[in-house]
FINU-895990 format. One record per residue (C-alpha): x, y, z. Coordinates in steps of 0.05 Angstrom, whole numbers, plus 5000, padded with zeros to 4 digits. Layout:
% FINU-895990
px->X py->Y pz->Z
...
//
This chain:
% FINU-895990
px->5000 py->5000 pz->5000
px->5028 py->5065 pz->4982
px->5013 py->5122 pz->5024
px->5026 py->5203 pz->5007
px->5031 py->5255 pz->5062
px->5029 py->5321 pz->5049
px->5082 py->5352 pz->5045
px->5075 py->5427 pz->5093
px->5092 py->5479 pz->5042
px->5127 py->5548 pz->5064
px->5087 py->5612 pz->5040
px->5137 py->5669 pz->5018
px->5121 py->5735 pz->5008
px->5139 py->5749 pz->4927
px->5202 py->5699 pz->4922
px->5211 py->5721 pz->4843
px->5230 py->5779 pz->4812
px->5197 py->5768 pz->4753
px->5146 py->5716 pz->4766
px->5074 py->5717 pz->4803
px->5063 py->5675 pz->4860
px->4990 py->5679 pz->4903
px->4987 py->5701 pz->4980
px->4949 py->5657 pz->5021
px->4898 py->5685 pz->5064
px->4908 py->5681 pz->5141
px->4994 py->5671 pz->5135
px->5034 py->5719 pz->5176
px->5050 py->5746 pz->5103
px->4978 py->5771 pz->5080
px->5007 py->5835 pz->5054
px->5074 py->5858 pz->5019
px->5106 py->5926 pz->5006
px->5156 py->5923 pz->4953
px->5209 py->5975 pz->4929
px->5243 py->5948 pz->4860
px->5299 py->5985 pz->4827
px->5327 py->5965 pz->4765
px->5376 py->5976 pz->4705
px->5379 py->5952 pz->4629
px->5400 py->5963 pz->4567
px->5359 py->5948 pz->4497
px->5297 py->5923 pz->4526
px->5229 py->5942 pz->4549
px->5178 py->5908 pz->4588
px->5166 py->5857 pz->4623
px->5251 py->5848 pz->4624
px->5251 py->5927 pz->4647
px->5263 py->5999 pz->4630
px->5308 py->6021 pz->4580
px->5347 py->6064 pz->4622
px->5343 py->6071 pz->4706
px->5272 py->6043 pz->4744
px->5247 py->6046 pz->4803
px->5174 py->6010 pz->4816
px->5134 py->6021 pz->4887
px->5084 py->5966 pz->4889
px->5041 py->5925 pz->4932
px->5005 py->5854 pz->4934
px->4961 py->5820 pz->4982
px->4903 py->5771 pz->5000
px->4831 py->5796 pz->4991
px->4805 py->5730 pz->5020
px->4755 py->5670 pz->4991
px->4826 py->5663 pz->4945
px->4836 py->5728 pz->4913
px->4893 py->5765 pz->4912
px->4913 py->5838 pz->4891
px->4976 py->5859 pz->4867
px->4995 py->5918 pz->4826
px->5049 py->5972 pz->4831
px->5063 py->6046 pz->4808
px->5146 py->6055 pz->4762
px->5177 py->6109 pz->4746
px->5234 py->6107 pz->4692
px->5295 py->6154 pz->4669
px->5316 py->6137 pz->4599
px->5385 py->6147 pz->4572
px->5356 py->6188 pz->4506
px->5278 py->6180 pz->4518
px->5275 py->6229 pz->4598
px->5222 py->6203 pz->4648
px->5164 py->6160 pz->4636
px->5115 py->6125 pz->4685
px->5080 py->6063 pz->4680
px->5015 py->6037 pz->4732
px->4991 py->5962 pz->4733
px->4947 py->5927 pz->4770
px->4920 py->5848 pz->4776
px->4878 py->5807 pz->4817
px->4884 py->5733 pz->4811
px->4844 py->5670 pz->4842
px->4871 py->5601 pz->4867
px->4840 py->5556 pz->4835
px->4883 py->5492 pz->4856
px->4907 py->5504 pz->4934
px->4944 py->5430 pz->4961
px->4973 py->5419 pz->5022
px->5038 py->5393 pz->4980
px->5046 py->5460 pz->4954
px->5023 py->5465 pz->4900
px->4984 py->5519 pz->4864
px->4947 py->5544 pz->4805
px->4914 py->5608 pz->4804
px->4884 py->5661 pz->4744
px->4864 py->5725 pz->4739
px->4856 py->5797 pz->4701
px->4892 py->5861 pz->4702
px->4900 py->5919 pz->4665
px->4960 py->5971 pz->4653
px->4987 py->6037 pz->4627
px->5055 py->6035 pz->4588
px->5104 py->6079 pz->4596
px->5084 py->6115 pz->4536
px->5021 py->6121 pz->4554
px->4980 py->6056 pz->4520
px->4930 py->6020 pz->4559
px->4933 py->5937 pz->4556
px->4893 py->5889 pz->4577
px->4927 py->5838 pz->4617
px->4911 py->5758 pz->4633
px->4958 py->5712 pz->4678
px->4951 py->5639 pz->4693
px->5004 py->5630 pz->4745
px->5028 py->5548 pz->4770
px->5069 py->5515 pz->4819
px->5098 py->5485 pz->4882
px->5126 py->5510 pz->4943
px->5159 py->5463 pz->4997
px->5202 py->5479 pz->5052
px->5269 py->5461 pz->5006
px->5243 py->5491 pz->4941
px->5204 py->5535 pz->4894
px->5183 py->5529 pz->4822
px->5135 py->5578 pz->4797
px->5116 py->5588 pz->4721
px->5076 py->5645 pz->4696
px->5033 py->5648 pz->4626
px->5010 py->5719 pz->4612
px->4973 py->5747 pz->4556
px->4973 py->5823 pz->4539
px->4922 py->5848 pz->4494
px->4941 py->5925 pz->4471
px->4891 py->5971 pz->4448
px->4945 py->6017 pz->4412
px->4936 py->6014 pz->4330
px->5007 py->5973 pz->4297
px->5014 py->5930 pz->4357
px->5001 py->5857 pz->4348
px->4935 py->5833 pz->4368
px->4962 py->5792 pz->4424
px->5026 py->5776 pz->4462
px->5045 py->5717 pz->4489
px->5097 py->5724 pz->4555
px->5126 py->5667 pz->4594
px->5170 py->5669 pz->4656
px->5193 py->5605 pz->4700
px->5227 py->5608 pz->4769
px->5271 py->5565 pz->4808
px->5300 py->5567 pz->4886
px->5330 py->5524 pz->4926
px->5348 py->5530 pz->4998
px->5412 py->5533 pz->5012
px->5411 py->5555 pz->5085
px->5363 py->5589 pz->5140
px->5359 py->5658 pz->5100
px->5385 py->5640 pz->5034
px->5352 py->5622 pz->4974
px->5392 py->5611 pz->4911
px->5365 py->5597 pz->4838
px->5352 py->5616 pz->4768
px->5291 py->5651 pz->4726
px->5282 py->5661 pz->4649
px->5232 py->5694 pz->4618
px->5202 py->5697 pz->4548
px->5178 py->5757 pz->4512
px->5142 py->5754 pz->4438
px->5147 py->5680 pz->4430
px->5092 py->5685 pz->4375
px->5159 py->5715 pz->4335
px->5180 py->5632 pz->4337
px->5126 py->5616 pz->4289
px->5101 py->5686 pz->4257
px->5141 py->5707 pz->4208
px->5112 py->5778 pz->4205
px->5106 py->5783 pz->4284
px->5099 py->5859 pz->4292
px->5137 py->5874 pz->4343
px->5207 py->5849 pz->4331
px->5219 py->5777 pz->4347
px->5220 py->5725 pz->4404
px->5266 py->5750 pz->4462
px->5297 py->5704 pz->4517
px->5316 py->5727 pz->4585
px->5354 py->5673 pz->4634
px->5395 py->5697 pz->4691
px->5415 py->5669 pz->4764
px->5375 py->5688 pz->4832
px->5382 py->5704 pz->4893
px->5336 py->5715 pz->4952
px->5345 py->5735 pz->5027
px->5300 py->5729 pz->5078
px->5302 py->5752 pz->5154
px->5297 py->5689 pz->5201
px->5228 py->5693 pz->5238
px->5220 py->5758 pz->5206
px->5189 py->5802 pz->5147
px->5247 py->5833 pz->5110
px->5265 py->5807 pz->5055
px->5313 py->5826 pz->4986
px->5316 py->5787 pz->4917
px->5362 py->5805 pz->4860
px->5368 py->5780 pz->4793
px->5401 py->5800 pz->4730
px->5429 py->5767 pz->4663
px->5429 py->5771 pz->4586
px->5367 py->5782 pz->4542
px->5376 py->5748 pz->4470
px->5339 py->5768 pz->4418
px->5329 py->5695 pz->4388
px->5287 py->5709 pz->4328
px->5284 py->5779 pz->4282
px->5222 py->5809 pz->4250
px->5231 py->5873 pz->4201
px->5159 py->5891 pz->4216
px->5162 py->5957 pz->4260
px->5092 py->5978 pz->4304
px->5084 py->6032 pz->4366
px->5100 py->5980 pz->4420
px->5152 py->6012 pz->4472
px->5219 py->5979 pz->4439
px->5277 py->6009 pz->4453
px->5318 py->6048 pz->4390
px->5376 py->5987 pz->4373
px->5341 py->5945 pz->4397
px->5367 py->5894 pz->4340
px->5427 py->5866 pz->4386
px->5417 py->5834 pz->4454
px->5414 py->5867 pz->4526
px->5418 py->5856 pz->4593
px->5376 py->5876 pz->4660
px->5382 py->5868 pz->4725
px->5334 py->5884 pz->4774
px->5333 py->5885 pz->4862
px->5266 py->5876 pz->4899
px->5266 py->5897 pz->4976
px->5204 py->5882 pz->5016
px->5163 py->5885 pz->5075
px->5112 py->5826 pz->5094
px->5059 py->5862 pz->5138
//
């Protein structure tokens, strides 16, 4: 006879950088206030700003499975000056196991940093255990700017591992445009590939915590179709962002 015990998973309060985990209602970690600042070169969202960011944001249970999350960015260009961006989701667990894992979905809507709105839609899936987290994150962005394709498809996965009481250590990639690997006149210039190694600190017993993670972005596939979709200028050649998350689980 084979028996399976659950395995007690460990809630953390946003252990990616750039992928979407739930908060469970009733944990010691209902609510998070995150400051994110950030640096890249030939990119644009979701891998970051073109230029210096800095993103003030917020994300939290609203009970019966729902949770909120959304965040306010402001962004200084090297050629382009300031720009500021607003988003905001809310998602609902739809698969909650005592083993960890997770699958939740939801809606969200936000303003670019040139000013278009989009329509956003996340399916985000999982497991957490006491050694180990591996999130993945499907999200669909439907713009409602003219030249922009009619939808984008964006992909992120993330990985940590314990490797003390504090320490996490791990990798995340995301995946920008991917309709570029089969679309041949994919608007907005080609599939894009982000992977890069993580790191995450937590206080023992406590709420602080600080994440960082940074790498190359590879432009893996190239369109000549041009549109009004915030792309950097030279964008043709890869880049590179890197971006540090510092919260506080309330």
């Amino acid at each position: 006879m084979l028996v399976l015990l659950p395995v007690q998973a460990e809630a953390q309060a946003r252990p990616f950088v750039f992928s979407v985990t739930t908060t469970t209602a009733g944990s010691a970690e209902d609510w998070t206030a995150h400051y994110d600042v950030g640096f890249a070169e030939h990119t644009a969202d979701p891998f970051g700003y073109e230029g210096l960011e800095q993103r003030v944001g917020i994300q939290g249970s609203l009970g019966a499975g729902f949770t909120l999350l959304g965040h306010l960015g402001l962004g200084v260009g090297q050629t382009t000056g300031t720009s500021s961006t607003q988003e905001a989701e809310v998602l609902k667990d739809i698969v909650v196991y005592p083993s960890g894992l997770r699958l939740a979905a939801g809606l969200g809507m936000r303003r670019e940093w040139q000013g278009e709105t989009t329509l956003l839609g996340r399916v985000s899936l999982g497991r957490a255990t006491r050694r180990f987290l591996l999130f993945g994150n499907l999200r669909l962005e439907r713009p409602f700017a003219e030249g922009r394709d009619e939808l984008d498809l964006i992909t992120s996965l993330g990985w940590l591992h314990r490797v003390g009481s504090s320490v996490h250590l791990g990798v995340e990639a995301l995946g920008e445009d991917l309709e570029g690997f089969w679309e041949e006149e994919e608007a907005e210039g080609g599939a894009k590939l982000f992977v890069g190694p993580s790191v995450r600190w937590a206080r023992s017993g406590g709420r602080l915590y600080a994440s960082l993670c940074g790498g190359p972005i590879f432009y893996a596939t190239r369109s000549d179709r041009s549109s009004l979709a915030p792309r950097p200028l030279g964008a043709g050649g890869n880049g590179f962002t890197v971006r540090l998350s510092l919260g506080l689980a309330f």
